[in-house]
C-alpha positions in Angstrom: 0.0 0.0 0.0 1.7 3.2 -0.9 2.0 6.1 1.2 -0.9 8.0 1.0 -3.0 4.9 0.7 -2.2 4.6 3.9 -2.8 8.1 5.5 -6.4 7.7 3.6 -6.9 4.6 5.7 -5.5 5.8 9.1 -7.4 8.8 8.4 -11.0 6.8 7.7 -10.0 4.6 10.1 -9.9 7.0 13.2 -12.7 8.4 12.0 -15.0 5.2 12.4 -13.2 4.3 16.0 -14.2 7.7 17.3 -17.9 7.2 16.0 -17.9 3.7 17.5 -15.9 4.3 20.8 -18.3 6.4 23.2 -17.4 9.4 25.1 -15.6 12.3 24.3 -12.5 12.1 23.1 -9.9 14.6 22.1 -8.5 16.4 19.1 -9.9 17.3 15.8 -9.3 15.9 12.2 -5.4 15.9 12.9 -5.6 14.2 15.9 -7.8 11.6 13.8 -5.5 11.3 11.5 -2.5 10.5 13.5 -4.5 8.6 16.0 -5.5 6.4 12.9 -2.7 6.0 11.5 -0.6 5.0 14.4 -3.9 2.5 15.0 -3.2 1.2 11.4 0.4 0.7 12.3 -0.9 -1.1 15.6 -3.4 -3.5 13.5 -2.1 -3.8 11.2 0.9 -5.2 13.3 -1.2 -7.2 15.3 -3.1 -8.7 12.5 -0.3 -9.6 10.7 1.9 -11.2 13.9 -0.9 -13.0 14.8 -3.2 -14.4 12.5 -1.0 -13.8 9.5 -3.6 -11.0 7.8 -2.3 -9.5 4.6 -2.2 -5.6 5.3 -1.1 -4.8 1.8 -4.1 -4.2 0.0 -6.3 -0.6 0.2 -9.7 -2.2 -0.5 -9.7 -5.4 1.6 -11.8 -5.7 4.2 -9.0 -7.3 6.2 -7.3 -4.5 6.5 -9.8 -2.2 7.3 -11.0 -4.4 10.2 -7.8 -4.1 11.4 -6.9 -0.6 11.2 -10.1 0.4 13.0 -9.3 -2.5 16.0 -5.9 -0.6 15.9 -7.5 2.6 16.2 -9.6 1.5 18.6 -7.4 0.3 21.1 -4.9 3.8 20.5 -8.2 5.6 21.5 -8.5 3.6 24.2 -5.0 4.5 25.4 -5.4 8.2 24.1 -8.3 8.0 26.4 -6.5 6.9 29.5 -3.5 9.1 28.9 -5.6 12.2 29.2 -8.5 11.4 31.2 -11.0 12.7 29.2 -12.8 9.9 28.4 -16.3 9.4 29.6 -18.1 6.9 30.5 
């Protein structure tokens, strides 16, 4: 997946873990976009260490599954680190 490929996905990615994950989180678009792409890193990583997921491709659903787990679980952290998050 090239480069930008990948901040598209990071970026989409975030997007869909902060509409899932409840509470208020914080940050605007660019703390989306980094949040989801360091959450694509982290899926993307997992997925691939431990089930053996292909990550390379933009428009399998693989990879988008595991990009928003990845985001997810940055948010999480994110979440924890500043104490904003809400039950």
């Amino acid at each position: 997946m090239n480069f930008l490929a990948f901040l598209l996905l990071g970026l989409i990615a975030g997007a869909i873990a902060k509409a899932i994950l409840p509470g208020k989180q914080g940050g605007g678009w660019i703390a989306t976009l980094i949040l989801g792409v360091i959450g694509a890193i982290l899926g993307g990583w997992i997925g691939g260490a431990l089930f053996g997921a292909d990550m390379n491709e933009f428009f399998s659903i693989v990879s988008w599954i595991w990009a928003i787990i990845g985001a997810l679980i940055v948010l999480v952290i994110w979440g924890f680190i500043t104490k904003r998050r809400t039950a």
